[in-house]
C-alpha positions in Angstrom: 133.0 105.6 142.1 131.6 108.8 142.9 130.5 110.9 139.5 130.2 114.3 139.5 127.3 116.2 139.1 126.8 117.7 135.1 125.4 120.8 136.2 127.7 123.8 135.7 126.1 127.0 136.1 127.2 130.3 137.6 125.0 132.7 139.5 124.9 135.2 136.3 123.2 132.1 134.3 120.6 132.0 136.8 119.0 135.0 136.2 115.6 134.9 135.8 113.2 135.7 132.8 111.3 139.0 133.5 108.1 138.0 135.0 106.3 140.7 133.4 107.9 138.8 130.1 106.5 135.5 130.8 103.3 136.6 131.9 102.2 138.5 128.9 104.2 135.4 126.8 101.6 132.9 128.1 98.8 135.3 128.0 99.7 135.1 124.1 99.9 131.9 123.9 96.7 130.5 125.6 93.4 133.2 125.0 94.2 132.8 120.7 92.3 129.8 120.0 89.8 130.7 123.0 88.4 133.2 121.1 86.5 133.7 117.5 86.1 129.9 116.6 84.1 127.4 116.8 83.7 123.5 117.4 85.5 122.0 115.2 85.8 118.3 114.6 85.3 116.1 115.6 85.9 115.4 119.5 85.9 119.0 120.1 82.4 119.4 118.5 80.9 116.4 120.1 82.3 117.3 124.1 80.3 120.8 123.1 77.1 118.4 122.4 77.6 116.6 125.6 77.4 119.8 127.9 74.8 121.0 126.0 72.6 118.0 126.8 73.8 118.1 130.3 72.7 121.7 130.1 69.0 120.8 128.8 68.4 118.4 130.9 68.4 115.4 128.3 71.6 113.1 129.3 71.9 112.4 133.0 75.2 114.3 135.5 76.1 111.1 136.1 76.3 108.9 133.0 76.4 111.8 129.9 74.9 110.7 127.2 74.8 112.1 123.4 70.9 111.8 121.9 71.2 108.4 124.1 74.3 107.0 122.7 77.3 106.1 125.0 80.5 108.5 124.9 83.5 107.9 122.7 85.0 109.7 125.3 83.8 108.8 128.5 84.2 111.6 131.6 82.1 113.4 133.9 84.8 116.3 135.3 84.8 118.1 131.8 81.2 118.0 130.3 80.1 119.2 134.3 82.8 122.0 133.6 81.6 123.2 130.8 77.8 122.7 131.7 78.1 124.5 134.7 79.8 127.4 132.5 77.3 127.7 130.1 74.6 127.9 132.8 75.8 130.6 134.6 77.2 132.5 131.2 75.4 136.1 131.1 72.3 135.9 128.2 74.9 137.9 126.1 77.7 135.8 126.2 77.2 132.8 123.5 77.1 129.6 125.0 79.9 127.8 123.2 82.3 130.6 124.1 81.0 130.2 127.4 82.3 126.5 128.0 85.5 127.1 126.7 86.4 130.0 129.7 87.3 126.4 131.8 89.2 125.1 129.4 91.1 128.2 129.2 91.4 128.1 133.2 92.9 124.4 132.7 95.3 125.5 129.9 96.5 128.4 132.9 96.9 126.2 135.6 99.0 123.4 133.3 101.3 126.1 132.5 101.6 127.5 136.4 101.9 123.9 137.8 104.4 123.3 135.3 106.4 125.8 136.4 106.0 125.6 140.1 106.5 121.4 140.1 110.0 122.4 138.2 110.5 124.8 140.7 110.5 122.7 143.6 112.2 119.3 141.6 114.8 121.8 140.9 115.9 123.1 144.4 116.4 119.1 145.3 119.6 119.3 146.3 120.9 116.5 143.7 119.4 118.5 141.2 121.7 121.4 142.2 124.7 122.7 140.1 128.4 122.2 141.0 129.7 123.9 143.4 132.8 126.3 142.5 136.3 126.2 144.9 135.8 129.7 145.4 132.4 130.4 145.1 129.9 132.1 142.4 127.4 128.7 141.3 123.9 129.8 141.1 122.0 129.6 144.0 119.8 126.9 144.5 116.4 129.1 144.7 117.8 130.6 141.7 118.9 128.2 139.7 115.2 125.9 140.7 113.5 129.6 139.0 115.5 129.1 135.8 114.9 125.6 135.3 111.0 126.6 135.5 111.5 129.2 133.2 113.1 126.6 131.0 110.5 123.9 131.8 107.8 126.6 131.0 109.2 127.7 127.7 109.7 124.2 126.9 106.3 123.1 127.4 105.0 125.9 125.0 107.2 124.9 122.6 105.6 122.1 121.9 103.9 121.5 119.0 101.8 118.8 120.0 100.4 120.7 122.8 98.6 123.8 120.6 95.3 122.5 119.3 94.8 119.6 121.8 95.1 122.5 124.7 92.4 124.9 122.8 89.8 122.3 122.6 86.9 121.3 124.9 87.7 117.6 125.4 88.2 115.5 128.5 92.1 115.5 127.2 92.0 119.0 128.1 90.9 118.1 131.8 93.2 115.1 132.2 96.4 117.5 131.3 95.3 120.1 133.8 94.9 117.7 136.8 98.2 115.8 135.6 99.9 119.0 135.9 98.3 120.0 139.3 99.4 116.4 140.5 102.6 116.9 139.2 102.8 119.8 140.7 101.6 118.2 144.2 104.7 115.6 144.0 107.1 118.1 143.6 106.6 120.2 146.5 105.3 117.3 148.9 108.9 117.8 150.2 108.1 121.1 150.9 105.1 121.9 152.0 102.2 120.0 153.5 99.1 120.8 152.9 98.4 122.7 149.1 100.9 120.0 147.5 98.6 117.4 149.7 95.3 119.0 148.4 96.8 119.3 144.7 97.9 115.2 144.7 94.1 114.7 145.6 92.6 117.0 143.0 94.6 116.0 140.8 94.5 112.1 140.6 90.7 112.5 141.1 90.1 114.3 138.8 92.4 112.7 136.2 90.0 109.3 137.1 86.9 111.3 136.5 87.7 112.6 133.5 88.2 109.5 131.6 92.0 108.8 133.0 91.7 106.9 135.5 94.4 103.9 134.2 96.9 106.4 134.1 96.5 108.3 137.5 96.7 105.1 139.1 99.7 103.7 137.7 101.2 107.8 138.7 100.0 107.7 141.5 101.4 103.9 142.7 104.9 105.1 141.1 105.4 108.6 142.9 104.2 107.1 146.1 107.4 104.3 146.0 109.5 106.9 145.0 108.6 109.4 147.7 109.6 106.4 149.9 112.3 105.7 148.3 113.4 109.5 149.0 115.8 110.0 151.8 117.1 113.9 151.1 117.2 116.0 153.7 116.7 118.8 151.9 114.2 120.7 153.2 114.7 121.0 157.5 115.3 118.3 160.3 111.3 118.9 160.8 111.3 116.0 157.9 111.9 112.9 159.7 111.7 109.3 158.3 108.3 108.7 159.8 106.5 111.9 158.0 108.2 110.9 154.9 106.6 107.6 155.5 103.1 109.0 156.3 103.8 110.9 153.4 104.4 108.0 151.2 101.2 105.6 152.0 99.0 108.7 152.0 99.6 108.8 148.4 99.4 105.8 147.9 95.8 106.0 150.0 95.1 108.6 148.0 95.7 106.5 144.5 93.3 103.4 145.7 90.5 106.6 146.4 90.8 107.5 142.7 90.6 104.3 141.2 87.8 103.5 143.7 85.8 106.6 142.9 86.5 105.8 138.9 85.1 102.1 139.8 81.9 103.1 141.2 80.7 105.7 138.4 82.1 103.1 135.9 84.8 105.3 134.2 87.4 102.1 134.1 87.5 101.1 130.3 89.8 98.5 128.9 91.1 100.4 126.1 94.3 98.3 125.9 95.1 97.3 122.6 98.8 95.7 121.6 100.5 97.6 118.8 100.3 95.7 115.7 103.6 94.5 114.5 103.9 96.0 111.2 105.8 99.0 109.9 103.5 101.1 108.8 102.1 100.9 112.5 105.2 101.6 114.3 106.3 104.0 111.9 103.1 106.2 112.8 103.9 105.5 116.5 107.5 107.3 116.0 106.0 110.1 113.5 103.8 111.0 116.2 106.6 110.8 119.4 109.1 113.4 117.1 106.4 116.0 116.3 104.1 115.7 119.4 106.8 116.4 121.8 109.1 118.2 119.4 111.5 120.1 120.7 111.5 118.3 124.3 112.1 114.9 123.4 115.7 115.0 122.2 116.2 117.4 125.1 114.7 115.2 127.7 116.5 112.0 126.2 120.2 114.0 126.3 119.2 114.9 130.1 118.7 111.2 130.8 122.2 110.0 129.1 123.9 113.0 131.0 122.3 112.6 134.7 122.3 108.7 134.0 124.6 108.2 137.1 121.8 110.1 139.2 119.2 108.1 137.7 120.3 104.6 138.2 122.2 105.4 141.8 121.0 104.0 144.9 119.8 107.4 146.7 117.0 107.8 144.1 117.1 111.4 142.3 113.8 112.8 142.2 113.8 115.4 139.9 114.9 112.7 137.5 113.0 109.8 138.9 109.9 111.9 138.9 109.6 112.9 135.6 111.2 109.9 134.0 108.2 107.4 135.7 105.4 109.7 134.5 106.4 109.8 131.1 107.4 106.5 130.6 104.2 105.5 131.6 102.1 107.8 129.5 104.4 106.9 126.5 103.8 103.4 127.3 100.0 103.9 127.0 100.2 105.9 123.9 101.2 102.6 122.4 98.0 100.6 123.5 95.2 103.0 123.6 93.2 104.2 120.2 93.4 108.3 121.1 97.4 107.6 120.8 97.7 112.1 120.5 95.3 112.8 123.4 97.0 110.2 125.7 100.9 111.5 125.0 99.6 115.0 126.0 99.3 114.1 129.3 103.4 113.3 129.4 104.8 116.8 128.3 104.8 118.7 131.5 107.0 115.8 133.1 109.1 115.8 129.3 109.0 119.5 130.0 110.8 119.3 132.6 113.3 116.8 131.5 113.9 119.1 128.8 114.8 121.9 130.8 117.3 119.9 133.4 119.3 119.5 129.9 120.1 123.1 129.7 123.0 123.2 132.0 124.6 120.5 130.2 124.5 121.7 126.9 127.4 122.6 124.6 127.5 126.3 122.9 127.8 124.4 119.7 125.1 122.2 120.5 122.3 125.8 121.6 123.8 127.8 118.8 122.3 124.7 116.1 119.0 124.6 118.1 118.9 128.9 118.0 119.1 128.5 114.8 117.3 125.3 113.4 114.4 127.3 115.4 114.8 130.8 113.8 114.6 129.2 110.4 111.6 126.9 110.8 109.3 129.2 113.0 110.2 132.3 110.5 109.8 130.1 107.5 105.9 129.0 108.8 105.0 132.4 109.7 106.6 133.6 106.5 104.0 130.8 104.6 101.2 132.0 106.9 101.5 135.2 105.9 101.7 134.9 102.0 98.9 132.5 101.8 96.9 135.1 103.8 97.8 138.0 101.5 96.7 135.5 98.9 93.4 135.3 99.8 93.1 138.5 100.4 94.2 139.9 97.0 94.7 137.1 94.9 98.8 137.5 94.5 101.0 135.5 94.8 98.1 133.4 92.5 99.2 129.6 93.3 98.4 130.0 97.0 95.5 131.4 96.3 94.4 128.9 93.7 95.3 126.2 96.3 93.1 127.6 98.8 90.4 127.9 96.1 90.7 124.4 95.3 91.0 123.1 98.6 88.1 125.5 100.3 85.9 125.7 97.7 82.9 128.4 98.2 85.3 130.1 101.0 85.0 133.9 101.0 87.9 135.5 102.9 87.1 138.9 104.9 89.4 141.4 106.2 89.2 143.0 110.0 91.3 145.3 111.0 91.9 144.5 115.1 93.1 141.0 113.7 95.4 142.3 111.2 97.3 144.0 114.1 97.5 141.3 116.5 99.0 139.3 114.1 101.3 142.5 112.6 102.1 143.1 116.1 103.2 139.3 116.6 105.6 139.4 113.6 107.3 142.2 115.0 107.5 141.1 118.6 108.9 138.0 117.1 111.5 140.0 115.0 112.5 141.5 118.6 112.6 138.6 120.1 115.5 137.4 118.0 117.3 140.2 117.8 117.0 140.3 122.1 118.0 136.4 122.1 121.2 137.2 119.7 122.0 140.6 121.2 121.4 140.4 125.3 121.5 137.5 128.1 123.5 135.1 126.5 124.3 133.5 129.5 120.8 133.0 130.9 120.8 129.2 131.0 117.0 129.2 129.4 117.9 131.1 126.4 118.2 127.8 124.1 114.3 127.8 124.6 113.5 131.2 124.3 113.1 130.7 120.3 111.2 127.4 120.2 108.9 128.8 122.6 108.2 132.2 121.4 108.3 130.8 117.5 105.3 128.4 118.8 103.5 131.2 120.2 104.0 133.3 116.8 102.6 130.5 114.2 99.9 129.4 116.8 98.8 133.1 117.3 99.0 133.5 113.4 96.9 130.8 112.3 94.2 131.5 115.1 93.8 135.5 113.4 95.0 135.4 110.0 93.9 131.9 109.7 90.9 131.5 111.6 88.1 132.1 108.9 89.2 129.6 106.6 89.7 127.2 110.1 86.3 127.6 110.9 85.7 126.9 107.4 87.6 123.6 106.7 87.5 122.2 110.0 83.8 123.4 111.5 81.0 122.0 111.4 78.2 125.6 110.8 78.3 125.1 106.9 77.6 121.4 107.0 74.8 122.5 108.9 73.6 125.5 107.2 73.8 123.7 103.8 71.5 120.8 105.2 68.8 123.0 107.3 68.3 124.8 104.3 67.1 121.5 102.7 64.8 120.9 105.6 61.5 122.3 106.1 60.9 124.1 109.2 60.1 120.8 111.8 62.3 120.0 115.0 62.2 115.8 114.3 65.2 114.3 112.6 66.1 110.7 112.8 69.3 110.2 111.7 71.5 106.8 110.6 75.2 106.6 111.0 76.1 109.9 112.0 79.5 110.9 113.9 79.0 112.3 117.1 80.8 115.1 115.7 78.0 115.6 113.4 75.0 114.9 115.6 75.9 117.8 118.1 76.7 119.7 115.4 73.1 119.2 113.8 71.6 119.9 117.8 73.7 122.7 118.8 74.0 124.8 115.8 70.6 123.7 113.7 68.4 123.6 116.7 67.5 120.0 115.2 65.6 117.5 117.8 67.7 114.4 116.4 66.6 111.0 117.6 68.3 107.5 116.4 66.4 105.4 113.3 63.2 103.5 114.0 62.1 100.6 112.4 58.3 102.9 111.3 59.7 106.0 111.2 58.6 109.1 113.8 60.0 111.9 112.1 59.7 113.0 108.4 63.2 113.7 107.6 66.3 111.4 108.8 70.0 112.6 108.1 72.4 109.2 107.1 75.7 108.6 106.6 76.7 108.1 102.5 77.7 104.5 101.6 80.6 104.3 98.8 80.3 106.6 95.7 77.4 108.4 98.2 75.0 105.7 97.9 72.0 105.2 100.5 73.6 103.2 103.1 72.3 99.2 102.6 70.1 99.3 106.2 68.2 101.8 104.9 64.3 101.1 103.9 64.0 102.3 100.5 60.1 101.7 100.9 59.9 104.8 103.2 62.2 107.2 102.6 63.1 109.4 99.7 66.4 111.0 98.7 66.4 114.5 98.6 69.4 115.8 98.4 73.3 114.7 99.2 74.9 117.4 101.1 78.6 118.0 101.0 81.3 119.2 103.3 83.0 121.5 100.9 86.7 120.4 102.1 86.4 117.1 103.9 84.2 114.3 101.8 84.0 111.9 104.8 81.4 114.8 106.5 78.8 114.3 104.0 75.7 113.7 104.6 72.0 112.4 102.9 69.1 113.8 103.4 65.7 111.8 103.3 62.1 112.6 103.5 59.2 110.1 104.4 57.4 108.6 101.7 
């Protein structure tokens, strides 16, 4: 039995989003968060210590060390990023804002390989809309152009994706060579040789920074699906034996990666069963519905709707696609520790699923998500905004105490240039609705024009208005200042227990020379890790070292730190 395609969309529903729109919409969304803050904790602090080393000359290119210790986070393609960044930074330019300008490139190119991989799944021609008796469906470059606009707006929307795509960590690195692979696969059927280079670059450099697991088990399942691809989409200059070719050079390509991961000894075994109790599965679902949220219940109604495509015999690969790479990430958010870092990697593929719902969607069903979306993004900028006014003048007084209690010592500061972004945001926002409600109803992307742009609002909100007491809560500078100040001016620190958080922290911003505990001491000051009730920890020689002083992290208790001198 033949089923029909669920794809209804006329040429008018097809238009496009203004490029000038989208452009200035992503622009929004990715340099907030680049700018004005610093490391916080504690992954995002301790990559920053890792280049920093690379930069002195103290960990080696090839196995990155921090003060000697091996990575929780093992890579090389991010900390030589960001090394390489920092040494060619001007002497004006401050070093940690100079390792994030890759980062930021990585957080561009996710978003443009998003959109271009959607482009081409989208003009596959099983992908394509109905066609009308008498003409008037969208065209299939067209209608391929809105489902990347919806893919794109999707993928911002997001909430998972906002902090983990601002930080310098290998997750950060994986995601933007996921996205240039994914991008790869779904123009292979296109063009030859950029999708060619992109698969490469990307699988290799998902293995060298620290997923090399996952882009092989990608890269193995898009190579039997490109053979298991018989569309003719493209022009008879697409025969059987180039779609073959096609297929084992991917496959090549895949058994390159792991290989190159296998020889600098990136493989970890990081597999770990779930445990079967509640409370463990019940943090495993917590984190699928917000993570991914709004995509997932998106992506799962494209899967019940296309299910004919998906299970047919003439695979369907703007379904298969997507469906494989996300399975398999989701799958390994279940058995590694870094559960939010892993699942990051899966939302351009959800993305994309997300947007192939659009054209199936009832009225109903996009007027409920308009405006589920206008009331929860409105309400959290609405919050963000009184507890800001709060701290700067004291009224409403319960936010203000709360922030008191919860930051204690923070001194809030006013600037100008950051009260217009954000004033400028709000009312962009208020726009935005009015535009959604009032004009191009019938764009088929318009049910993700909210989510999206309310994203962008509370993320650009909380990285101006916010950021001070960020910095504050969730830095590392005034743990730091607090203990430097207890130190007399020396360079040699041991320390005992430390994060690695707190140990670049210590080298990058205090400009200490840390080394690890000895037996007879080398320095005359070592930093430890507070047992229970802050008590010295129970390896420590009470014979040789003095307590001076217990030094607190005003907001988060498990930062503190113990300071010792030599007897």
């Amino acid at each position: 039995m033949n089923h029909p395609n669920p794809a209804i969309v006329s040429q008018a529903a097809a238009r496009r989003l203004p490029r000038i729109a989208l452009v200035l919409f992503c622009m929004a969304y990715v340099l907030p968060g680049f700018f004005g803050r610093d490391a916080w904790k504690s992954a995002d602090m301790a990559g920053l210590g890792v280049m920093a080393e690379l930069l002195q000359g103290t960990s080696s290119w090839w196995s990155p060390t921090l003060m000697g210790m091996s990575l929780e986070n093992p890579a090389l393609l991010p900390y030589w990023l960001g090394a390489w960044a920092m040494r060619l930074a001007p002497g004006w330019m401050d070093t940690d804002f100079a390792a994030r300008i890759p980062y930021g490139l990585l957080l561009t190119l996710t978003l443009v390989a998003t959109w271009y991989g959607t482009y081409y799944l989208g003009r596959s021609p099983k992908a394509q809309p109905v066609a009308f008796a008498f003409g008037g469906e969208a065209q299939p470059k067209d209608y391929a152009r809105s489902m990347a606009d919806g893919a794109l707006l999707a993928l911002i929307a997001c909430l998972g994706l906002a902090q983990l795509s601002h930080e310098t960590t290998p997750a950060l690195a994986q995601l933007g060579c996921a996205a240039l692979f994914y991008y790869g696969i779904g123009a292979l059927p296109y063009h030859q040789w950029i999708p060619s280079l992109s698969i490469a670059l990307g699988l290799v450099g998902m293995a060298l920074s620290g997923a090399p697991a996952i882009a092989a088990l990608w890269g193995a399942g898009a190579g039997i699906i490109h053979l298991m691809d018989h569309s003719r989409e493209v022009d008879e200059a697409r025969p059987v034996p180039r779609i073959r070719l096609e297929g084992m050079a991917i496959l090549l390509i895949t058994a390159i990666a792991a290989t190159t991961a296998a020889v600098l000894n990136l493989w970890r075994w990081k597999v770990e069963l779930p445990h079967a109790t509640w409370a463990d599965w019940n943090g495993y679902a917590q984190l699928l519905v917000w993570f991914t949220w709004p995509a997932w219940p998106l992506a799962l109604w494209t899967l019940w709707r296309w299910r004919h495509q998906l299970f047919s015999r003439n695979i369907s690969r703007h379904l298969a696609l997507p469906a494989w790479l996300c399975g398999v990430t989701v799958a390994a958010t279940l058995t590694t520790g870094s559960s939010d870092r892993t699942l990051l990697l899966a939302l351009p593929a959800l993305a994309t699923l997300a947007a192939f719902a659009l054209p199936t969607l009832q009225r109903q069903v996009a007027a409920l998500i308009d405006w589920f979306t206008l009331l929860f993004f409105s309400g959290c900028a609405f919050i963000i905004w009184v507890v800001w006014i709060a701290m700067q003048t004291g009224v409403p007084s319960q936010p203000a105490a709360n922030v008191a209690r919860l930051a204690p010592g923070f001194e809030p500061g006013f600037s100008l240039p950051v009260f217009g972004i954000a004033l400028a945001a709000t009312v962009v926002w208020a726009w935005l609705v009015h535009w959604r409600v009032g004009r191009h109803r019938a764009a088929i992307w318009k049910s993700l024009v909210l989510p999206a742009g309310g994203a962008a609002l509370c993320w650009l909100l909380l990285m101006t208005l916010w950021m001070p007491l960020l910095n504050y809560a969730q830095g590392y500078k005034i743990l730091v200042e607090r203990t430097t100040a207890q130190l007399e001016p020396v360079a040699c620190v041991e320390t005992m227990g430390l994060s690695q958080g707190q140990i670049a922290a210590f080298q990058f911003y205090g400009n200490l020379q840390l080394r690890p505990a000895q037996t007879t001491p080398t320095c005359p000051w070592l930093l430890a890790e507070p047992g229970p009730d802050m008590a010295p920890p129970a390896q420590l020689d009470n014979s040789q070292w003095n307590l001076v002083v217990p030094i607190n992290h005003p907001t988060d208790g498990n930062q503190s730190v113990l300071v010792f001198k030599q007897r």
